[in-house]
N, CA, C and O atoms as a CHARMM CRD file, in Angstrom:
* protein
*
  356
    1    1 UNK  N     97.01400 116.14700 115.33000 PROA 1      0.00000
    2    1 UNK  CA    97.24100 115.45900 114.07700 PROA 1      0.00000
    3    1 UNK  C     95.89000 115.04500 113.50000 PROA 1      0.00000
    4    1 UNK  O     94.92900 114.75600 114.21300 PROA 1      0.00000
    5    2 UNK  N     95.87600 115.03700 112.43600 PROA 2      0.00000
    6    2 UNK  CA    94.13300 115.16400 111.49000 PROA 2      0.00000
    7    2 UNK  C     94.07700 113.74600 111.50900 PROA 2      0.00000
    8    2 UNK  O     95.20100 113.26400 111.64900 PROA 2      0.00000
    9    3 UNK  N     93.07300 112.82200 111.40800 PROA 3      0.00000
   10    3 UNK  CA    92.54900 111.94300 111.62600 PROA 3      0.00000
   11    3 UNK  C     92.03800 111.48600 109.69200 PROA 3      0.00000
   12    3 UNK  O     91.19000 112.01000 108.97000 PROA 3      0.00000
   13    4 UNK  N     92.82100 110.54800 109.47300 PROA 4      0.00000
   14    4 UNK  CA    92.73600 109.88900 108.06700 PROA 4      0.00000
   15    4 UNK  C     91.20100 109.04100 108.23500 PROA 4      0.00000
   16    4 UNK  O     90.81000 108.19000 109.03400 PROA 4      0.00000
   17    5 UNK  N     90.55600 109.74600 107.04200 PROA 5      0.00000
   18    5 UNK  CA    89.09300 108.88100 106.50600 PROA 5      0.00000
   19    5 UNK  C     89.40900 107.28300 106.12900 PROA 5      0.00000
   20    5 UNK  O     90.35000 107.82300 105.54900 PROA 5      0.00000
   21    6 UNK  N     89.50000 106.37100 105.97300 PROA 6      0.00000
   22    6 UNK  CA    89.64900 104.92800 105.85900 PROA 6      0.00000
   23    6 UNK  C     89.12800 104.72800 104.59800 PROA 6      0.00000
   24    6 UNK  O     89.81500 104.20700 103.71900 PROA 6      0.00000
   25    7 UNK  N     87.76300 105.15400 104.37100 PROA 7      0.00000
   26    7 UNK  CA    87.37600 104.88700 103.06400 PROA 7      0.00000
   27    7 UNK  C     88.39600 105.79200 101.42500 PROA 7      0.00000
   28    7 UNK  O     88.84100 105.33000 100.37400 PROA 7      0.00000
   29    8 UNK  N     88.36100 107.45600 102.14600 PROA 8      0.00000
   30    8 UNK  CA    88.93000 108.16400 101.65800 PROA 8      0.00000
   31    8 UNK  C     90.57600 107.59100 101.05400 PROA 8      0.00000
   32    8 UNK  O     90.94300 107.32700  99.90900 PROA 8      0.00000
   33    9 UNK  N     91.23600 107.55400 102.23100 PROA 9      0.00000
   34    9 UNK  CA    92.48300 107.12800 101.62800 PROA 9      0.00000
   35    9 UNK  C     92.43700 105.54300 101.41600 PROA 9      0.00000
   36    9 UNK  O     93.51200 104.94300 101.41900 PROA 9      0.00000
   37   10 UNK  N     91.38600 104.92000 101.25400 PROA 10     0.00000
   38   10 UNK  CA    91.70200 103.48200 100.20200 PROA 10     0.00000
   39   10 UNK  C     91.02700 103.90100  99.27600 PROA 10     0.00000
   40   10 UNK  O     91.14400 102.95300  98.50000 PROA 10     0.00000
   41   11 UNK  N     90.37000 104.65400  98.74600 PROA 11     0.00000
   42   11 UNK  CA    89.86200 105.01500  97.62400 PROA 11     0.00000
   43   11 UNK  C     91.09100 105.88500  96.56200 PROA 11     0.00000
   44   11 UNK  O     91.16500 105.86100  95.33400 PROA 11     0.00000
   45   12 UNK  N     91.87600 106.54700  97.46000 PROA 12     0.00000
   46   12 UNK  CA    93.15800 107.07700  96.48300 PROA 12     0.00000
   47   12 UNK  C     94.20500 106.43100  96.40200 PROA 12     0.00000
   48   12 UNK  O     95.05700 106.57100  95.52400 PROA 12     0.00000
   49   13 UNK  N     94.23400 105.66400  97.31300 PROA 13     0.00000
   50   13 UNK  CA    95.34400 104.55400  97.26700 PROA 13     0.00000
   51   13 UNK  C     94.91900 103.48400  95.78600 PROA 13     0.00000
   52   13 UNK  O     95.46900 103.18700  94.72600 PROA 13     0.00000
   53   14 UNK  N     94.00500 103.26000  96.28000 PROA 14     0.00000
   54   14 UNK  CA    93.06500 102.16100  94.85700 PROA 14     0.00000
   55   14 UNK  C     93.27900 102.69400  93.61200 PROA 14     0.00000
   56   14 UNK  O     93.83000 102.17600  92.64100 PROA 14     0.00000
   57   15 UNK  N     92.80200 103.75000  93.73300 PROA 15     0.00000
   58   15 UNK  CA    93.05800 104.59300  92.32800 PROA 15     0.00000
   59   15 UNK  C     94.25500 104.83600  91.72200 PROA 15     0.00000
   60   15 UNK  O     94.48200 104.52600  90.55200 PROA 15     0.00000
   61   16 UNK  N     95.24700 105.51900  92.64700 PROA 16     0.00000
   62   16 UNK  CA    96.68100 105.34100  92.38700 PROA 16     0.00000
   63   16 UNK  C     96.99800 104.00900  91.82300 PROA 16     0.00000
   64   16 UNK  O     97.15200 103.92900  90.60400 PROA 16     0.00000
   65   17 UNK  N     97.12000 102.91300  92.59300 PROA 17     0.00000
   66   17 UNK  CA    97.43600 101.65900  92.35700 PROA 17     0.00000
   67   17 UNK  C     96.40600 101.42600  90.24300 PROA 17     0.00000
   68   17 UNK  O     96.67200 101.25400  89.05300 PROA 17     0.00000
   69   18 UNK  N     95.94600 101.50000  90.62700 PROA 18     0.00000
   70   18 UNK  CA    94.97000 100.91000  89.35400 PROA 18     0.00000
   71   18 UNK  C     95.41100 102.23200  88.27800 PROA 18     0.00000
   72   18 UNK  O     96.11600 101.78800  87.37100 PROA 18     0.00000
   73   19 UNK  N     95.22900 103.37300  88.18500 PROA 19     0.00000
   74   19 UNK  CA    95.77100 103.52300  87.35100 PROA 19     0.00000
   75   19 UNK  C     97.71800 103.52800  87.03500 PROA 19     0.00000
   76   19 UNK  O     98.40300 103.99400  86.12500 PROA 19     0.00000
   77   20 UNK  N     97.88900 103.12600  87.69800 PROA 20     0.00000
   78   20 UNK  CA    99.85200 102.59900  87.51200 PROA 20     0.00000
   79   20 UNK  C     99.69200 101.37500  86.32400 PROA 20     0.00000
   80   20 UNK  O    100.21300 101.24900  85.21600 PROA 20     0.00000
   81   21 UNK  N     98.72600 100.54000  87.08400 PROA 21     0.00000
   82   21 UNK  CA    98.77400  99.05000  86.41000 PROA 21     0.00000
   83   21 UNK  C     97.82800  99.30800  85.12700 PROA 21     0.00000
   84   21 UNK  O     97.95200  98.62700  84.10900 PROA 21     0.00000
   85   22 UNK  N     97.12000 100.07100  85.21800 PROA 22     0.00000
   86   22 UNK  CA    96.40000 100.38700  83.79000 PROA 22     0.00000
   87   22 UNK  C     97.49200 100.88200  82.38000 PROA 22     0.00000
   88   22 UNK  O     97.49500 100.54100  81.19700 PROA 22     0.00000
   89   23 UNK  N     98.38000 101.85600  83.20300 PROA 23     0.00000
   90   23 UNK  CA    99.72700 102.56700  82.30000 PROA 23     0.00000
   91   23 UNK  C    100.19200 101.61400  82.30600 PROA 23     0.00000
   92   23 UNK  O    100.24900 101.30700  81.11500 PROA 23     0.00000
   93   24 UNK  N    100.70600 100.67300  82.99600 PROA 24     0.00000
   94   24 UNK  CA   101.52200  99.22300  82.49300 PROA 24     0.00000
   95   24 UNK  C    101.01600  98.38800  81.52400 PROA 24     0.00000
   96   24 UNK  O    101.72800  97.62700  80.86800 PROA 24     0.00000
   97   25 UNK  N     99.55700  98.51000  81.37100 PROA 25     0.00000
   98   25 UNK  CA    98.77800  97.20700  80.48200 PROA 25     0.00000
   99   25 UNK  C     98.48500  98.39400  79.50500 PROA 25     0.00000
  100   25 UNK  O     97.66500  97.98300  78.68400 PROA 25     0.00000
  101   26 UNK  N     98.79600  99.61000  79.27300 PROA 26     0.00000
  102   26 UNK  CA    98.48600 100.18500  77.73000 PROA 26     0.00000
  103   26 UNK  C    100.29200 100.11100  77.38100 PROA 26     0.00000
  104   26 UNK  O    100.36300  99.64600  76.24300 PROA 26     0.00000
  105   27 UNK  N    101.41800 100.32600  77.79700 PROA 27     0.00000
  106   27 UNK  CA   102.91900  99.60500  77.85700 PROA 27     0.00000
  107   27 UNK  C    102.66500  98.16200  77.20300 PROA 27     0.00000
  108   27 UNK  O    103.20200  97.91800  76.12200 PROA 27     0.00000
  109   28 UNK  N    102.04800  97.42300  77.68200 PROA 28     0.00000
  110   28 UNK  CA   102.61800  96.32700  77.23400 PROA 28     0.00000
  111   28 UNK  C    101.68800  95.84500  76.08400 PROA 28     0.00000
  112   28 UNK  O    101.92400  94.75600  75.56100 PROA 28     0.00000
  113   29 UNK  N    100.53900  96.67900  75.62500 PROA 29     0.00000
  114   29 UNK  CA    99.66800  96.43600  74.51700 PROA 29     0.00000
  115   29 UNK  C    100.35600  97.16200  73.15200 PROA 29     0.00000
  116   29 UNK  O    100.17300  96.83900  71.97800 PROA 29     0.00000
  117   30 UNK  N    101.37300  98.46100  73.79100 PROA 30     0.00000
  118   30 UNK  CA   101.94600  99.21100  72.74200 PROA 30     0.00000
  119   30 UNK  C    103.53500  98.27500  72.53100 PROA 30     0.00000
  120   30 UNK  O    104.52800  98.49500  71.83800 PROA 30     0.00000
  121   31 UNK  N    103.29900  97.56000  73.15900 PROA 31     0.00000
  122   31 UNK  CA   104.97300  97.12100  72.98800 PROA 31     0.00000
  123   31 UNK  C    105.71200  97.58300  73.26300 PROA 31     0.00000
  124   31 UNK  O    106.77200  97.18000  72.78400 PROA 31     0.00000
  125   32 UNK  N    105.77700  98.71500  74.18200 PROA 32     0.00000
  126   32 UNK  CA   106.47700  99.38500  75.02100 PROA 32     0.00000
  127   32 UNK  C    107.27400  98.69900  76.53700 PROA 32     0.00000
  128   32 UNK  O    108.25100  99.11100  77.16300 PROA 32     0.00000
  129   33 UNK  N    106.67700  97.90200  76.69000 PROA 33     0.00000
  130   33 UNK  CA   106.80400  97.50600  78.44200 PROA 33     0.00000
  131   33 UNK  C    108.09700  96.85900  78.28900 PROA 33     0.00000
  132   33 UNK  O    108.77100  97.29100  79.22400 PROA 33     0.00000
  133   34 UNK  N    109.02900  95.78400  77.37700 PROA 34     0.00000
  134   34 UNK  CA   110.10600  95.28900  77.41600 PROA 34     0.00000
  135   34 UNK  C    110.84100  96.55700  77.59000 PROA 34     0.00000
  136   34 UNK  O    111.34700  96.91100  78.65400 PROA 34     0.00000
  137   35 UNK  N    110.88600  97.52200  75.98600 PROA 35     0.00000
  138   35 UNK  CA   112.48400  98.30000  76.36400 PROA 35     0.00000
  139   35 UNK  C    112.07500  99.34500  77.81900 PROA 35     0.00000
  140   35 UNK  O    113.03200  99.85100  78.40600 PROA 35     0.00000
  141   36 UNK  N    111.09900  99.53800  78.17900 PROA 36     0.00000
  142   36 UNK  CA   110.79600 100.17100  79.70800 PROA 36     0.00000
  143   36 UNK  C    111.62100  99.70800  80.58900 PROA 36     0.00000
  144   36 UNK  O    112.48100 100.40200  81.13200 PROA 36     0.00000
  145   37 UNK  N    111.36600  98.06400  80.88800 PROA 37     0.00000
  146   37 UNK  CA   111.83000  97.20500  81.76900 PROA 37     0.00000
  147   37 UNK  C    113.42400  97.21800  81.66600 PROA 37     0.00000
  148   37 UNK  O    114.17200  97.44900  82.61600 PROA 37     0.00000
  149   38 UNK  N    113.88300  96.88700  80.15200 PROA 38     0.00000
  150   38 UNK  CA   115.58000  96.66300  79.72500 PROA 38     0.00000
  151   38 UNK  C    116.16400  97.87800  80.55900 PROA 38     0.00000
  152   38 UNK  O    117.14200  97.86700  81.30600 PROA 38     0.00000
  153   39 UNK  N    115.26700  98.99400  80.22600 PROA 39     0.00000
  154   39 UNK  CA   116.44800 100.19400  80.28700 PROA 39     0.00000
  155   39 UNK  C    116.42300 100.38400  81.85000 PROA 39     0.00000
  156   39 UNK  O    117.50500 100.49400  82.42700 PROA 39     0.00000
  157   40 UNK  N    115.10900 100.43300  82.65300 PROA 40     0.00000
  158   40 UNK  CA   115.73500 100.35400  83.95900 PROA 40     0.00000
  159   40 UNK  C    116.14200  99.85000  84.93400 PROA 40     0.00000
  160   40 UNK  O    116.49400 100.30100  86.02400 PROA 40     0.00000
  161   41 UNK  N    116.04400  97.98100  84.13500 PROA 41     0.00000
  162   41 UNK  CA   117.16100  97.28200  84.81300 PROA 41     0.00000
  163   41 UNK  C    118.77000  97.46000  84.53000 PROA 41     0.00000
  164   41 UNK  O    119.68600  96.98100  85.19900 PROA 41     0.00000
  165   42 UNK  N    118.87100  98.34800  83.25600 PROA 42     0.00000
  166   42 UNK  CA   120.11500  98.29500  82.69500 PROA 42     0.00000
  167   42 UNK  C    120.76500 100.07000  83.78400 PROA 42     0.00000
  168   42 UNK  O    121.95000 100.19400  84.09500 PROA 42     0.00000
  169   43 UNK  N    120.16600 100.67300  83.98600 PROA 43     0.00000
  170   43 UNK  CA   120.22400 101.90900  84.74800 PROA 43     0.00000
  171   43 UNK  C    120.51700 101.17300  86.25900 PROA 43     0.00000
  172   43 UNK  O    120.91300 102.09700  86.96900 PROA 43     0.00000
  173   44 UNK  N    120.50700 100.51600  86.68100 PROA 44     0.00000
  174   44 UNK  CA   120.49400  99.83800  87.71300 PROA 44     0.00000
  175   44 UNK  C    121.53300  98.95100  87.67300 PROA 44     0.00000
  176   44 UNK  O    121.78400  98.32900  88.70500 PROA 44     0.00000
  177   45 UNK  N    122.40000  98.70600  86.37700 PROA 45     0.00000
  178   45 UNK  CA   123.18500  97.85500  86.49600 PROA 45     0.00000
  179   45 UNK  C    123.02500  96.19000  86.13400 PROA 45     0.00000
  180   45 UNK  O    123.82500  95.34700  85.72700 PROA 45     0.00000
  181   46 UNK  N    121.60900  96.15700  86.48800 PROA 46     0.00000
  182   46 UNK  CA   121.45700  94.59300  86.18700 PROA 46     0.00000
  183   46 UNK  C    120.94900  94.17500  84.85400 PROA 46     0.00000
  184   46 UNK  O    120.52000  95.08500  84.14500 PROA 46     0.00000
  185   47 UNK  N    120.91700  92.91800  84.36800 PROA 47     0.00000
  186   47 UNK  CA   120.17900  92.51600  83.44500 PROA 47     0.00000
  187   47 UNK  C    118.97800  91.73200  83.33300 PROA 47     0.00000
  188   47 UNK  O    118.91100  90.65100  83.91800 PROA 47     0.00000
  189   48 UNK  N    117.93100  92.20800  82.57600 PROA 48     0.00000
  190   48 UNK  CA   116.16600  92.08200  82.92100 PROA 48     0.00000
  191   48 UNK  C    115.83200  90.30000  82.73500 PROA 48     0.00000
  192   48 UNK  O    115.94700  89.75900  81.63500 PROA 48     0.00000
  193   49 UNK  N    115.50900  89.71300  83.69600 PROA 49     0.00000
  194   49 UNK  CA   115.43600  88.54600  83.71600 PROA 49     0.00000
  195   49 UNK  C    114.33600  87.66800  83.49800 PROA 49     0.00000
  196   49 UNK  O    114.28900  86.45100  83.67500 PROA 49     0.00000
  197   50 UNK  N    112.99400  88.86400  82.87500 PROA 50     0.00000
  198   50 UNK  CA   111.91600  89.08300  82.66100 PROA 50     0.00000
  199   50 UNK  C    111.47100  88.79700  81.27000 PROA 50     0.00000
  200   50 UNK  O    111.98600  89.52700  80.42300 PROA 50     0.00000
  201   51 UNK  N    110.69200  87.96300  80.87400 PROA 51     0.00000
  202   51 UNK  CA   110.13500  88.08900  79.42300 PROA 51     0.00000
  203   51 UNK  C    108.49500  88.85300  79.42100 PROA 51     0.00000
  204   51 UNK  O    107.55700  88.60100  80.17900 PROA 51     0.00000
  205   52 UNK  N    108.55000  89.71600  78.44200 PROA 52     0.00000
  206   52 UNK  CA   106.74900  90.21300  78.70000 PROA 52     0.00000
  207   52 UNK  C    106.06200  89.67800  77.49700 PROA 52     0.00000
  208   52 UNK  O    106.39800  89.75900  76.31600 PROA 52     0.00000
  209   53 UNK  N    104.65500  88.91000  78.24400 PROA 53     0.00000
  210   53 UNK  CA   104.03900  88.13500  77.64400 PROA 53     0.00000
  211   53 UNK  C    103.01800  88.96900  76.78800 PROA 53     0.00000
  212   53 UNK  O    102.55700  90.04900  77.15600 PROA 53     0.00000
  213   54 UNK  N    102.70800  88.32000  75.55900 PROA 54     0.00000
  214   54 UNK  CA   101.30200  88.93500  75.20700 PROA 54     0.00000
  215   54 UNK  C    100.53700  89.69700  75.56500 PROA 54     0.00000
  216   54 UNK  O    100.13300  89.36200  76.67800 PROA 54     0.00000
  217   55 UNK  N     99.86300  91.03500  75.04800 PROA 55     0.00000
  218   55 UNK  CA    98.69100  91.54200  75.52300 PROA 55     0.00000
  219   55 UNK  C     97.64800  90.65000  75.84100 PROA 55     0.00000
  220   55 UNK  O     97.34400  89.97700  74.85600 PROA 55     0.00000
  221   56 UNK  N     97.15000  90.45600  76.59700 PROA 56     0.00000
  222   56 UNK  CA    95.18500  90.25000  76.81100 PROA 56     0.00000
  223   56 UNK  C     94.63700  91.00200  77.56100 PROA 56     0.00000
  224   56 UNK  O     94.95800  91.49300  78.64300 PROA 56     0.00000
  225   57 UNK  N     93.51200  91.09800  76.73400 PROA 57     0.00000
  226   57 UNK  CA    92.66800  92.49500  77.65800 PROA 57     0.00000
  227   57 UNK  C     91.80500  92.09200  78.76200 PROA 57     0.00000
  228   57 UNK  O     91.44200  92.89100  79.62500 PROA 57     0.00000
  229   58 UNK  N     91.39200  90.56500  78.73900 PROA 58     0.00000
  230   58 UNK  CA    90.93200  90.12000  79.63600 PROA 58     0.00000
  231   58 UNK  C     91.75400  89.93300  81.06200 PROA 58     0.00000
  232   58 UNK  O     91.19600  89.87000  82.15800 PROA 58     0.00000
  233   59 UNK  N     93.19000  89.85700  80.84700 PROA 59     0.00000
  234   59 UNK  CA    94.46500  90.09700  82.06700 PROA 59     0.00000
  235   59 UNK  C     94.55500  91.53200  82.64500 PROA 59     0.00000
  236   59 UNK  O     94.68800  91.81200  83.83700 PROA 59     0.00000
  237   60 UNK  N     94.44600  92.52000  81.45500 PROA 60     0.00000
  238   60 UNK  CA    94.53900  93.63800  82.10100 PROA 60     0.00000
  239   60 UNK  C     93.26900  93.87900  82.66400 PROA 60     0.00000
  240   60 UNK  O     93.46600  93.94900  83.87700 PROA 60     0.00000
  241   61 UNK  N     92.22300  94.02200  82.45900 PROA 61     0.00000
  242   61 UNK  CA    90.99800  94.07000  82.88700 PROA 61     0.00000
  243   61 UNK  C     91.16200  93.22600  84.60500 PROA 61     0.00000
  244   61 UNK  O     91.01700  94.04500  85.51200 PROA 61     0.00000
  245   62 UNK  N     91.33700  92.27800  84.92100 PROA 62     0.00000
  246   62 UNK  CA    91.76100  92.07300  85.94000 PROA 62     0.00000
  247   62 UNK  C     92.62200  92.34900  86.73500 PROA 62     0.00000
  248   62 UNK  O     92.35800  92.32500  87.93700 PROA 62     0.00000
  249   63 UNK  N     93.87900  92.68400  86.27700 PROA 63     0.00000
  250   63 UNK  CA    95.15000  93.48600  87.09100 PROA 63     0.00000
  251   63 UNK  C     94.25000  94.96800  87.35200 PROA 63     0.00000
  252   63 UNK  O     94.10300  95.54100  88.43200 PROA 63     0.00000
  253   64 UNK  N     93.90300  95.23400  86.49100 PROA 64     0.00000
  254   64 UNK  CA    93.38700  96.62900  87.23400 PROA 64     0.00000
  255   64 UNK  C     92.36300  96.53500  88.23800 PROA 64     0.00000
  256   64 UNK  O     92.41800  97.07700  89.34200 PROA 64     0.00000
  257   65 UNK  N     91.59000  95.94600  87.87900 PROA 65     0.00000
  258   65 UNK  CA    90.28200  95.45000  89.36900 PROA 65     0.00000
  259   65 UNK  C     91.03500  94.84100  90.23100 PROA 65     0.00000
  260   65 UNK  O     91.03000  95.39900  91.32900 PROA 65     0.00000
  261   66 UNK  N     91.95600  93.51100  90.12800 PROA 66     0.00000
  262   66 UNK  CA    92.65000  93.53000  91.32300 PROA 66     0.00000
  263   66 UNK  C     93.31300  94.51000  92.28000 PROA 66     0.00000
  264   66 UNK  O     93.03900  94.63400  93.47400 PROA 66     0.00000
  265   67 UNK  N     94.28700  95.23600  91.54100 PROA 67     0.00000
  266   67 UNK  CA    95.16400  96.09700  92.12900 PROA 67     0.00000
  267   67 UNK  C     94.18100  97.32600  92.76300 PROA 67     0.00000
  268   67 UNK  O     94.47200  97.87200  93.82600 PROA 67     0.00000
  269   68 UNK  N     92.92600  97.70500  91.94200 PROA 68     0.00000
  270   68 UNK  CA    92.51000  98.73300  92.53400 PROA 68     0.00000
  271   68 UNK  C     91.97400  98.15700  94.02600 PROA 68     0.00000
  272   68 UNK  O     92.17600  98.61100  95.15200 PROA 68     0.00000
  273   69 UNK  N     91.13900  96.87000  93.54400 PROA 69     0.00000
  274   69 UNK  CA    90.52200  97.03600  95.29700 PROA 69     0.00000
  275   69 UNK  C     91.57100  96.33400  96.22600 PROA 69     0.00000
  276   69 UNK  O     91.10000  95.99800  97.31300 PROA 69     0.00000
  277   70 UNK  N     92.73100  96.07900  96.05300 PROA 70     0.00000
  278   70 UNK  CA    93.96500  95.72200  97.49100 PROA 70     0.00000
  279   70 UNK  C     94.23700  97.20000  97.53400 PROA 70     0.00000
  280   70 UNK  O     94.16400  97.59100  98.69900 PROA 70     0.00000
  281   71 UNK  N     94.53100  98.18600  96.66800 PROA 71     0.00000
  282   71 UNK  CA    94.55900  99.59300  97.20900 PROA 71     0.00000
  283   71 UNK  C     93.92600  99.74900  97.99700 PROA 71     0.00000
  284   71 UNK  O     94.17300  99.98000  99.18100 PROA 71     0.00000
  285   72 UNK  N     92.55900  99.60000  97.21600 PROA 72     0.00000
  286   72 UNK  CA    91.52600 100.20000  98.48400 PROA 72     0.00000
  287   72 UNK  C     91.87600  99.50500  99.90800 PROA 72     0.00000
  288   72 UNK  O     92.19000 100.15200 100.90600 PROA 72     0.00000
  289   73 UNK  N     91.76200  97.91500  99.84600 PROA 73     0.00000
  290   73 UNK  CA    91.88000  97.67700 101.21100 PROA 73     0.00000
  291   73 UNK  C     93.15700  98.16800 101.41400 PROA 73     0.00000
  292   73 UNK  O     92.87200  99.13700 102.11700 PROA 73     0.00000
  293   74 UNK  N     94.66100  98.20100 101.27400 PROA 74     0.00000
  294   74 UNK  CA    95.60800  98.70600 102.08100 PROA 74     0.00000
  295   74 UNK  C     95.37100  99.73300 102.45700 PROA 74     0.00000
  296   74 UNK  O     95.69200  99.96500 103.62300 PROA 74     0.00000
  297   75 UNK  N     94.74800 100.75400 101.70900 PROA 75     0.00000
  298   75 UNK  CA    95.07500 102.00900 102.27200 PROA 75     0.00000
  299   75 UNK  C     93.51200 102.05500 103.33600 PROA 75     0.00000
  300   75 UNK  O     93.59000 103.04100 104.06900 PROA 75     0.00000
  301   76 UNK  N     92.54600 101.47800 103.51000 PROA 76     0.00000
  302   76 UNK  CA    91.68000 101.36000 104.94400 PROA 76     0.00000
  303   76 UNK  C     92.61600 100.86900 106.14000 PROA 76     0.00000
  304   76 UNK  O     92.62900 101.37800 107.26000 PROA 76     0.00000
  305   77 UNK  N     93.48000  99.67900 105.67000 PROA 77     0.00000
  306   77 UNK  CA    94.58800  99.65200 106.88600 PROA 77     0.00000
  307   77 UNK  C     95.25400 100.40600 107.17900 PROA 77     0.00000
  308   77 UNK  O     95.25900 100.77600 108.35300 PROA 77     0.00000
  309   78 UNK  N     96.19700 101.02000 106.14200 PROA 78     0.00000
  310   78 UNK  CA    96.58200 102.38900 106.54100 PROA 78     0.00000
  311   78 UNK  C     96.50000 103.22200 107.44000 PROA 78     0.00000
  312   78 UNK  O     97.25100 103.47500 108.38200 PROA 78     0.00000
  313   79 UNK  N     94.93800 103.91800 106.90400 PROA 79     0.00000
  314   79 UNK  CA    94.17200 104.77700 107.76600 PROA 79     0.00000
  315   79 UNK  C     94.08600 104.57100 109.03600 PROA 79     0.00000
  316   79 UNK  O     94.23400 105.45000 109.88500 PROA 79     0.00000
  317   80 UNK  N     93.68700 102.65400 109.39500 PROA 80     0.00000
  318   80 UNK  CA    93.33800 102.75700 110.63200 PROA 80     0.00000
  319   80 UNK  C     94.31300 102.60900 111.39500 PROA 80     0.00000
  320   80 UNK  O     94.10200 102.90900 112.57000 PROA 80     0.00000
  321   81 UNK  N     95.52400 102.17100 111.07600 PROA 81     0.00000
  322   81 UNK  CA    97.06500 102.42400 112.05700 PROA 81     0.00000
  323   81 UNK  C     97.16000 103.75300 111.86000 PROA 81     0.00000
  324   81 UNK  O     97.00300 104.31700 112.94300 PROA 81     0.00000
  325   82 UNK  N     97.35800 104.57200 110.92000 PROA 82     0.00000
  326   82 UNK  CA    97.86900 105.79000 110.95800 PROA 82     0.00000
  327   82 UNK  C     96.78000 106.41600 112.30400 PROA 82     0.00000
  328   82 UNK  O     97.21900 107.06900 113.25000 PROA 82     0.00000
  329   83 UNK  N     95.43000 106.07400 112.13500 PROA 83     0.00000
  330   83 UNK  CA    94.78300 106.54800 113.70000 PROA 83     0.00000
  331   83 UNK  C     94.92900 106.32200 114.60100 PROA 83     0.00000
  332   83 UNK  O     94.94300 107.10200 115.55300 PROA 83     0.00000
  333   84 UNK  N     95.13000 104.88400 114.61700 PROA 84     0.00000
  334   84 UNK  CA    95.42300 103.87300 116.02500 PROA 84     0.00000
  335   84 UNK  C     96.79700 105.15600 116.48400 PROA 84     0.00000
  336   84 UNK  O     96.61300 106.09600 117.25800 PROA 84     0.00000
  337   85 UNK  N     97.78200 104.92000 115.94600 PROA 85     0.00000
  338   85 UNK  CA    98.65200 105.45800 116.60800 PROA 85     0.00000
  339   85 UNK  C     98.88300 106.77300 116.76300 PROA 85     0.00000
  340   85 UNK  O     99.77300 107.08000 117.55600 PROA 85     0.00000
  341   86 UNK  N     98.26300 107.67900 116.16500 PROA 86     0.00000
  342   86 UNK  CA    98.01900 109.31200 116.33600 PROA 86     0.00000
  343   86 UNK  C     96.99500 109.26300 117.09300 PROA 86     0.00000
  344   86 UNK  O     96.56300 110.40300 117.26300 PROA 86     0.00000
  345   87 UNK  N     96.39900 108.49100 117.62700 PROA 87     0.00000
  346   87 UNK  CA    95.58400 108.80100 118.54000 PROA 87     0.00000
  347   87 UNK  C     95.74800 108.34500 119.95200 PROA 87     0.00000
  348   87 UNK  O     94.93700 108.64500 120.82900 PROA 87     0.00000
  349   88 UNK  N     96.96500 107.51000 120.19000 PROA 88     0.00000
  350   88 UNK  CA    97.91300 107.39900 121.50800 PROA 88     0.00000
  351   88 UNK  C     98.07700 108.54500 122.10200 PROA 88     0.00000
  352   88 UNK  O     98.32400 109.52000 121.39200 PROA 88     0.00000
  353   89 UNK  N     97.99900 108.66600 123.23500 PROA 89     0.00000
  354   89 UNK  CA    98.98900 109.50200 124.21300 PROA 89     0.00000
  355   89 UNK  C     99.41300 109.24100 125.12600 PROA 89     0.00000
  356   89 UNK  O    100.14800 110.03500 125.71400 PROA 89     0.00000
């Protein structure tokens, strides 16, 4: 079994993560992010219990630096269980 890079997969994990939350903060700058939210709580049956606040770019600017570097760190944890334990015998 191949042996996961730590840096590697928190660097795509990070990235993944950050750009999700980047598509969420251009959603909620277009005014898009409520009927997003309505329709797939309503696909689900439930009703959205959620109000979406104002754009600020100074919020998104942070959700994305946040989210990217806990990517990064989850996915270094990741890596190093996914080794720890592929590397048992």
């Amino acid at each position: 079994m191949k042996k996961l890079d730590a840096h590697q997969t928190g660097m795509a994990l990070g990235v993944l993560l950050g750009l999700f939350h980047g598509f969420w903060s251009a959603l909620v700058f277009l005014g898009l992010a409520k009927p997003l939210l309505d329709f797939v709580y309503s696909i689900h049956f439930l009703s959205n219990p959620f109000a979406v606040a104002n754009f600020s770019f100074s919020n998104a600017v942070i959700l994305v630096i946040f989210t990217t570097a806990a990517g990064y760190v989850f996915g270094g944890i990741f890596a190093w269980i996914w080794n720890w334990l592929h590397g048992r015998k």
